[in-house]
N, C-alpha and C positions, 0 to 999 in steps of 0.2 A: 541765464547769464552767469558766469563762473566768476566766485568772490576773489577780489584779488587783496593781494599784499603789499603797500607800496616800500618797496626797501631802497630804493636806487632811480634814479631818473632813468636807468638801461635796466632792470631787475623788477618784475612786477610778478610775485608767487602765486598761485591756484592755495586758496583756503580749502579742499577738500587734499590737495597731495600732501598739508601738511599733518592729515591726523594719521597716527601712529608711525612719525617719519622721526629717527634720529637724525639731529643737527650738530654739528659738531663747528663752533667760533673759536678759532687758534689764534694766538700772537701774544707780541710782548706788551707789556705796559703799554699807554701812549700811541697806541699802534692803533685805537680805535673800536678795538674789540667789545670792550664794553659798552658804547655806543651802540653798536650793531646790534647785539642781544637786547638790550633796550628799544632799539627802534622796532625788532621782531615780537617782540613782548608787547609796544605800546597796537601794533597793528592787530595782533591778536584779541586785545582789550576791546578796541576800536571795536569789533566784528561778536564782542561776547565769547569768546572763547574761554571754555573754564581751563584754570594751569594755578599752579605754584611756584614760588619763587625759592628758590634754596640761597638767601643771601651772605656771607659769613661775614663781610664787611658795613653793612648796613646801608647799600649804596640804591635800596629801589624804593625807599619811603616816595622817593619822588614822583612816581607814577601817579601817586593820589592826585597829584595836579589835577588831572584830567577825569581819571576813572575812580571807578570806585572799588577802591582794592582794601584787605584786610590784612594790617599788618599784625603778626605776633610776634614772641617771642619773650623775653626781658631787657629790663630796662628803660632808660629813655628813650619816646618814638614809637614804642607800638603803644597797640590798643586794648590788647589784652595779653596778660601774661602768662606763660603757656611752661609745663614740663610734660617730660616722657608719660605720666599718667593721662594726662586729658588729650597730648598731640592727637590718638586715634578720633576722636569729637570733631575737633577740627577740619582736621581732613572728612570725615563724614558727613560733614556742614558741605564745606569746599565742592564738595566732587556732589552732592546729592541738592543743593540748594544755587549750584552755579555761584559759587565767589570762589574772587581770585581771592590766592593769599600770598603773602610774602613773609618766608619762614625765616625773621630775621636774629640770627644765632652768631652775632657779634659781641653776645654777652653770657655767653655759655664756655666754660671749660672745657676739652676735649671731650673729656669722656662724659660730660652730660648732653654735647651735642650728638657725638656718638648715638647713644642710647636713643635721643629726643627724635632723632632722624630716622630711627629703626622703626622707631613705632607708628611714626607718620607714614613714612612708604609703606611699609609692611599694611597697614588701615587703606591707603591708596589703592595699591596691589588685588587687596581680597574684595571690596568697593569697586572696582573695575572690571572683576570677573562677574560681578552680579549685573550691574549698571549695564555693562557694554556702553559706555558713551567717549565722544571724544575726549583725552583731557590728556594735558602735556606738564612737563617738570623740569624748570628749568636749573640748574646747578653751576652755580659759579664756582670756580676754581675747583675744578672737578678733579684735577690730578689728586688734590688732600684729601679723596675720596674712592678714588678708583685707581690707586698708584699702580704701573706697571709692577711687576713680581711680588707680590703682596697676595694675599689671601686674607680675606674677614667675612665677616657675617655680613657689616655694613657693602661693602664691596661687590658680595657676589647677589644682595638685591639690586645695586642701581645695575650692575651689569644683567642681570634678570628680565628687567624693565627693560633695557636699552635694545635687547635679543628678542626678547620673548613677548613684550607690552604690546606688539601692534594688532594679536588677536583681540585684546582686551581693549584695543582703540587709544595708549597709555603711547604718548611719545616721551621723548628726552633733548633738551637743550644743554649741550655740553659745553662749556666757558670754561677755557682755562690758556694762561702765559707758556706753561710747560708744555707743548704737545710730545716732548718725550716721555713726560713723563707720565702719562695717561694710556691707562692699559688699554693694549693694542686691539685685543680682539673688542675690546665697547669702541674704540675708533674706527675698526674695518667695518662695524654696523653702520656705520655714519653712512645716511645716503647722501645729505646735502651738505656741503662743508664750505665755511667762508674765512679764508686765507689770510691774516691781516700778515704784517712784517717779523719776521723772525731775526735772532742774530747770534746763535746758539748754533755750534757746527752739530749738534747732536740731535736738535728741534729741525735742521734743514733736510737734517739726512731721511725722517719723517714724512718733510713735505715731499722729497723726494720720490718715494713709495707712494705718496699719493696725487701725485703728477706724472701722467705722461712725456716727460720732457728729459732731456738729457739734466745731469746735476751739476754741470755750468749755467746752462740755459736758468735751471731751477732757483738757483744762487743768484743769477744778474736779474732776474724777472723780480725775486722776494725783497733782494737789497733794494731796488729802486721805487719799490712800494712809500708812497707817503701816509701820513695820519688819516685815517676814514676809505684808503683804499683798501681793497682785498681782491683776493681770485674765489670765484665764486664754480663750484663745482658742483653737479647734479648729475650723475650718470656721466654718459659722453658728452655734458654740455658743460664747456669750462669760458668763463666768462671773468674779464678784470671789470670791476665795479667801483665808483665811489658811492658807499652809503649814506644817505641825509641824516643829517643832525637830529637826535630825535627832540622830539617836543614838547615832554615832559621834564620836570627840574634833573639835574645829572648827577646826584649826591657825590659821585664818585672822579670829577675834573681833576683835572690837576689845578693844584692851590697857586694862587700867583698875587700880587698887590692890589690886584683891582677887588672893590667890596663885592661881596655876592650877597643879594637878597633873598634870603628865604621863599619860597611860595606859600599859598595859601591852597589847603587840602582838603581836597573831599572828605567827608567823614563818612562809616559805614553807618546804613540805615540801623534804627534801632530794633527793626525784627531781626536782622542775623545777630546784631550782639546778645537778645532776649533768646534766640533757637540756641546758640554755642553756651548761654549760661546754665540753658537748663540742661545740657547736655553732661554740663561739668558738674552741676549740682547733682546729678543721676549718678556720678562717679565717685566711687571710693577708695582707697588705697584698699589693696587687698591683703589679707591678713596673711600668713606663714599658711594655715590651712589651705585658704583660698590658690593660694598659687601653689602648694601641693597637688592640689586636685587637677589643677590648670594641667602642670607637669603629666601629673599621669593619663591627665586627656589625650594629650598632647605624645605621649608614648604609643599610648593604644591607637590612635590613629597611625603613627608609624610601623606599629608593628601590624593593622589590617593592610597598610598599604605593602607592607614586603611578604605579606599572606598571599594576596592578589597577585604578586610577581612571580610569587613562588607557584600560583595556580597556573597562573598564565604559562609559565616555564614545561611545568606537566605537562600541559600540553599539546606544546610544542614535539615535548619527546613522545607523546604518545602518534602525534603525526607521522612524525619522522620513520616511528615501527610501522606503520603501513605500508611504505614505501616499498612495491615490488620490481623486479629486474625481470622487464618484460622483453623477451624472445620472439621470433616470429613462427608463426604455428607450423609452419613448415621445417622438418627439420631433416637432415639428411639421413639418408638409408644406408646402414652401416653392412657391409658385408660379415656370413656369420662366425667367422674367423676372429672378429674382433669383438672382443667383450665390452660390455657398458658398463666404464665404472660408479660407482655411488657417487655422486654429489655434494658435498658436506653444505647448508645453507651457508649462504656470504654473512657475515655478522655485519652491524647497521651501517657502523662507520666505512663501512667498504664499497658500498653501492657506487659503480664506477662504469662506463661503456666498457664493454667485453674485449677487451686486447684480442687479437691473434695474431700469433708471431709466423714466422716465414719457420712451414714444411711442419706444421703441428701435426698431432695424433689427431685423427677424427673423435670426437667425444659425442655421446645423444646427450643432449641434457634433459632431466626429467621432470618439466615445468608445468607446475598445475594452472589450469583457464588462462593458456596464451591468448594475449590479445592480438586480432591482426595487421591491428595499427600498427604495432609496434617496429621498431626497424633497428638491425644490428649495427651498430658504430664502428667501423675496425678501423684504426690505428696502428703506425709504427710508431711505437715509443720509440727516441732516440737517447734518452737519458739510463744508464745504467741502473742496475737497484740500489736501495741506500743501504749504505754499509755501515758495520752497526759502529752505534751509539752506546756508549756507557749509559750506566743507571742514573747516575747524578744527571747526565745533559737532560737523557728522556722525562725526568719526572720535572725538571725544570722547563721543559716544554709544554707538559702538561698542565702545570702551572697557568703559564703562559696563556692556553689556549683554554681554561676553567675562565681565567678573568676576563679575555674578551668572548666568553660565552656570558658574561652576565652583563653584558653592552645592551643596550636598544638594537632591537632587530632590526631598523634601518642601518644603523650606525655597521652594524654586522655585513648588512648586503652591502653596503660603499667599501666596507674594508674588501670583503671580497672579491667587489669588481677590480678595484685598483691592484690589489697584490696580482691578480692574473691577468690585469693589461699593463702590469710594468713594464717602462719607469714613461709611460707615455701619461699627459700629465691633462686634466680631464673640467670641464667646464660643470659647475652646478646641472643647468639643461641636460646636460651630454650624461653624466652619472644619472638623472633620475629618469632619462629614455631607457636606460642600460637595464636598472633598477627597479621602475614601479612604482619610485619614490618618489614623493610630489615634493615640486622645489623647494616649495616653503618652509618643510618638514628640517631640509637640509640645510637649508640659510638658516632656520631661526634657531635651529636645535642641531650645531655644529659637532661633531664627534671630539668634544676636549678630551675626553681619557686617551682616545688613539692617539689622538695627537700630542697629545702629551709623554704619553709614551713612546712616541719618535715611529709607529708607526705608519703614519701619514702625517704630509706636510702639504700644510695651507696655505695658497699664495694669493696675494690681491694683487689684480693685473688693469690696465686700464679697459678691458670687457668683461670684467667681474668676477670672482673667486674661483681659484681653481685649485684642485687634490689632485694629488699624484701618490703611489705607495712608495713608502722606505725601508721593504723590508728587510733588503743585503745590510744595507748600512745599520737598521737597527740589532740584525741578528750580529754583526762584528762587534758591536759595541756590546750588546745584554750577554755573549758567552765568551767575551773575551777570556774570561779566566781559565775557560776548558781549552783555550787555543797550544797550551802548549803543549797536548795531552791529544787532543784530538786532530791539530793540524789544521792548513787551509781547506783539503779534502773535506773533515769534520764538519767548517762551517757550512760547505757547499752544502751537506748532505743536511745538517736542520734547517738550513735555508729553505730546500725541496721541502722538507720534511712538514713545515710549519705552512710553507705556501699549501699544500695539500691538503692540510687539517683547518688550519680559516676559511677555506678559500668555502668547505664545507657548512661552518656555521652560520652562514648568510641563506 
């Protein structure tokens, strides 16, 4: 019988759909949000599920009501006080000894929670490749972590996690007031998403993309939202819910005249406090040597891993030179009037079906071990030849087509399907029949540099991601500068030019 999750008198979750599931709770203050993540948290407790808490405000001590949770961090309220040196212990405790923790960093400075939170995920992260077991991380107000347009070190692990975590069985619980401002692509990971009240024309426009609904309909649905309801979303199943109150203390209410009484808290057993002491008394600051050596470990491992890239790349091209242009053994009887000319070999990059154009010369060609398999391709090309190109455009394209040669060879076969099924616009499924590529591969491991590079544009639909290529529009934009030089003609022609040369490194 399948565990369940009681979140809503209408909303009862599967405890297996939620290991390695991004969750994503949006809204404003007051809107109930916080509540919710607490009820999904207290049910997760309820059933022993291991997680941590990322709290910045100090708002989940309250859970101790009932369960037995380990608070850290400094100051008032926790149990033991924790910096970026020992965080890795903890989380080792956490994820190997099954305790919740609650990483409460309401008394840390930016930059030493910065730091404190690297070293904890990062201990999580490598713990999780080993472990394989379920375990989830919740983070409140995620946006002061994962901002849209922003780039950090901190950033691109929880985004890591939230893409990449569910091989390693690692989910993510996302809380945050801003959903604008919470980078998009850890959002379009979200598979389950619980909708509280927005009021932000910029936050709506958000919900918008992630509702099927017109953005009136989206607008009167969100406004008329009360405190504790939400739209709850799972795949194609969109559901308005009220959440129950959860039932542990709620550090985080809003303040009003009426007294509030403290609870009375579990304490943690005193073997985890005895296992995380002896963990930290094992620990030492590391001297200037010590994290020299670290350093250069830490090099050498990067520099075998771009050894191995660079092996793997070999050979690829040593593949590629095998590739022969096979003919069928049968080949026409030239009358002896006509002479057979030489051959020149095709060089790599050319390998292409045999054109023949209308009223050609008869040619023998002289192919060694025809296979019979083999079968001639003829086509009428309708596109003119390309006309030339200046020096500066060609090596600029060359450019171009070195750096998406050092892409992931999937990422290479997707570019190439879409640039030669433009501008039709293409489902995960549909690209990895085309492809070979196994969905997952696709979903988890997104091609950011192409897209980033405006080669391909990523769309979340209400039946799930979809790629289409942008190559006209990217080439108007990356040669604009040659345009007044080369013309519209010009662009046509590296347009063809470039579709022809990627279309290859897939």
């Amino acid at each position: 019988m399948a565990t369940t999750l009681d979140i809503s008198r209408d909303l009862h979750l599967d405890l297996e759909g939620i290991i390695g599931q991004c969750v994503a709770i949006l809204g404003i203050r007051g809107s109930g949000k916080s509540n919710t993540a607490g009820v999904i948290f207290e049910e997760l407790l309820r059933h022993r599920y291991p997680m941590s808490i990322v709290d910045i405000e100090g708002e989940y001590f309250g859970l101790k009501e009932k369960y037995e949770v380990l608070v850290v961090g400094t100051g008032d309220g926790v149990e033991i006080e924790i910096d970026a040196d020992c965080a890795g212990e903890i989380a080792q405790v956490s994820m190997e000894e099954n305790v919740p923790v609650v990483l409460d960093l309401s008394g840390f400075l930016s930059d030493e929670r910065t730091e404190l939170l690297k070293a904890y995920l990062s201990s999580l992260w490598n713990l999780a490749g080993t472990l394989r077991r379920p375990y989830i991380i919740g983070i409140e107000e995620a946006h002061e972590f994962i901002p849209q347009g922003v780039k950090n070190e901190l950033k691109e692990m929880i985004a890591r996690i939230a893409l990449r975590g569910r091989k390693r069985g690692l989910g993510g619980i996302i809380v945050s007031q801003r959903s604008a401002k919470v980078d998009k692509d850890v959002l379009s990971q979200a598979g389950m998403l619980f909708l509280h009240r927005v009021v932000h024309e910029v936050d709506m426009r958000v919900y918008s993309e992630l509702l099927p609904w017109r953005k009136n309909e989206v607008k009167e649905i969100v406004n008329s939202l009360e405190t504790g309801d939400c739209i709850y979303v799972n795949g194609d199943r969109i559901l308005p819910i009220y959440v129950r109150e959860r039932e542990t203390f709620h550090a985080g209410f809003t303040p009003s005249l009426e007294s509030v009484q403290s609870p009375e808290l579990k304490k943690v057993s005193e073997s985890i406090i005895e296992a995380i002491e002896r963990a930290r008394s094992g620990k030492r600051r590391k001297s200037a040597e010590d994290e020299l050596r670290d350093r250069i470990a830490r090099l050498e491992e990067s520099l075998a891993s771009k050894d191995d890239r660079i092996a793997e790349l070999e050979e690829v091209a040593r593949t590629l030179g095998y590739i022969k242009l096979e003919l069928p053994s049968v080949v026409p009887v030239l009358p002896p009037s006509v002479a057979t000319p030489k051959v020149e070999p095709l060089p790599r990059s050319s390998y292409r079906p045999v054109v023949v154009r209308e009223e050609p010369k008869p040619v023998l060609l002289d192919v060694a071990d025809p296979s019979p398999a083999a079968e001639v391709i003829i086509e009428s090309p309708e596109e003119e030849p390309l006309e030339g190109l200046p020096p500066a455009v060609l090596r600029h394209v060359d450019r171009l087509v070195a750096r998406v040669g050092r892409c992931e060879l999937a990422h290479r076969r997707l570019l190439g399907f879409l640039i030669g099924h433009a501008p039709g616009s293409y489902s995960i499924d549909q690209i990895s029949a085309w492809t070979s590529c196994a969905p997952e591969m696709i979903e988890e491991e997104p091609p950011r540099e192409l897209i980033d590079a405006g080669l391909i544009c990523r769309e979340r639909r209400t039946d799930g991601v979809h790629y289409r290529g942008t190559l006209r529009t990217f080439v108007n934009r990356e040669f604009e500068v040659y345009q007044p030089d080369i013309g519209g003609t010009g662009l046509h022609s590296v347009t063809r030019l470039l579709r022809q040369q990627l279309a290859t490194l897939g």
